[in-house]
C-alpha positions as CSV (number, residue, x, y, z in Angstrom):
1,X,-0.8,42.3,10.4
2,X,1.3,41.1,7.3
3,X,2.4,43.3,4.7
4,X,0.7,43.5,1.7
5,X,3.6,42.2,-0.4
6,X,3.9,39.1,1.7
7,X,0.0,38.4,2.0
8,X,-0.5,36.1,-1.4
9,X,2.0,33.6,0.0
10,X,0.0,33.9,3.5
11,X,-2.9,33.0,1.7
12,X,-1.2,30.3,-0.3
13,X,0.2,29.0,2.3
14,X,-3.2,28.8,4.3
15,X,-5.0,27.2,1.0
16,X,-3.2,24.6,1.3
17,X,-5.1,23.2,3.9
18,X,-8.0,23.8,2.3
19,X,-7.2,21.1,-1.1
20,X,-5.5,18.9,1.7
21,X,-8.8,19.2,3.8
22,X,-10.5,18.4,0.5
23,X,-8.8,15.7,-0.6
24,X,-9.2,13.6,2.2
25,X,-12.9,14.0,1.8
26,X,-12.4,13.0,-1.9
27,X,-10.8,9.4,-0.4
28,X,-13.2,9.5,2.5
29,X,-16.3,9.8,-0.6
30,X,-14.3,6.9,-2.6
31,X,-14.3,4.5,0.2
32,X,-17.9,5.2,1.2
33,X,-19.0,4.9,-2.4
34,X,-17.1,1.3,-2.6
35,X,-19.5,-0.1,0.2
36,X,-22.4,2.2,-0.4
37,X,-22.5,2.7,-4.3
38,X,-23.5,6.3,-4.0
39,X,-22.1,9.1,-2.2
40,X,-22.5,10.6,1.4
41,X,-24.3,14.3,2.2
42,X,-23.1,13.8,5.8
43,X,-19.6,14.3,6.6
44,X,-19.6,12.0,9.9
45,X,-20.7,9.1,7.7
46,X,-17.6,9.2,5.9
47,X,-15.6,9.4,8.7
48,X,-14.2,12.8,8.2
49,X,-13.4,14.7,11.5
50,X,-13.5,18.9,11.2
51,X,-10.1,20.1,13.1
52,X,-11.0,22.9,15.5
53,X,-11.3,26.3,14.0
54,X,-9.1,29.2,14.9
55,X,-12.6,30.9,15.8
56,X,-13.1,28.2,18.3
57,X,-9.4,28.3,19.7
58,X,-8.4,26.0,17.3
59,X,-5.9,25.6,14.1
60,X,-8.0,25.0,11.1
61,X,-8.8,28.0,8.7
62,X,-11.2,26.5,6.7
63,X,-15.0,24.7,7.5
64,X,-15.3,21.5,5.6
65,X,-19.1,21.1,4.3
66,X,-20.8,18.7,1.7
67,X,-22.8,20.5,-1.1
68,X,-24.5,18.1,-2.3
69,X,-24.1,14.5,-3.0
70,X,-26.1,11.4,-4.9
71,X,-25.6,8.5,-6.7
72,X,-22.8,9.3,-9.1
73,X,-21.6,12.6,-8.0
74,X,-20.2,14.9,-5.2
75,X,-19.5,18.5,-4.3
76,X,-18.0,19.6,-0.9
77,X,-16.5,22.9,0.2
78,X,-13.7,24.2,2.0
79,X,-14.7,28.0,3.1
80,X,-12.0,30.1,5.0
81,X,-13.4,31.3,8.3
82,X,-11.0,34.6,8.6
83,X,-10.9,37.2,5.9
84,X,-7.4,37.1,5.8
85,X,-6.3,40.4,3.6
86,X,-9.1,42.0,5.5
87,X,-11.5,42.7,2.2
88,X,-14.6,41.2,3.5
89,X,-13.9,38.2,1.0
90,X,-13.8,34.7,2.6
91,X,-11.6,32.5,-0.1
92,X,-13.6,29.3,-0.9
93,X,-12.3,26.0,-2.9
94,X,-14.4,23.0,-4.1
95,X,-13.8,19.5,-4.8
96,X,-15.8,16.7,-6.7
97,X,-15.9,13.1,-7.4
98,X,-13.3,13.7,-10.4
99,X,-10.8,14.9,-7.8
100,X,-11.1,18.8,-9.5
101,X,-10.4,21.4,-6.7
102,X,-11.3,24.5,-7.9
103,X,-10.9,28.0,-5.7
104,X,-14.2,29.3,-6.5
105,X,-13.9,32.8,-4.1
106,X,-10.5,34.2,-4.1
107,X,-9.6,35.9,-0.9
């Protein structure tokens, strides 16, 4: 286990992938929206493919979800799928059709 002094840049560092996972779906939502003319609830539909959690053997921290979605707006969600400073918080970020990720849970 890290140290406590060194686990905000281990978090940082992981986060990271979260706002990259995010805006990919952001591009992913753009394009969709450009043939569509709204946007996509369903992740497959825009193409985007989920990396293989660390729960499932994988690499990826974080589960990619869409929040909600309609005709002029988006929300989708990055959630963290190991507590990583081990305080029961899961760190969460957000992203929506302005491009604004926000951490909403801090972990």
């Amino acid at each position: 286990m890290a140290t406590p002094k060194f686990m905000p840049m281990i978090v940082g560092a992981k986060s990271t992938e979260a706002q990259a996972y995010l805006a990919t779906v952001h591009m992913l939502q753009k394009n969709y929206y450009r043939t569509h003319f709204k946007y996509s609830d369903d992740l497959s539909a825009i193409r985007f493919e989920q990396e293989k959690l660390v729960t499932e053997d994988g690499s990826a921290y974080y589960v990619v979800e869409i929040v909600e979605a309609s005709k002029a707006t988006f929300l989708a969600r990055a959630t963290s799928v190991e507590d990583f400073d081990g305080d029961g918080i899961y760190n969460v970020w957000e992203i929506d059709q302005t491009k604004k990720i926000t951490e909403t849970v801090q972990d």
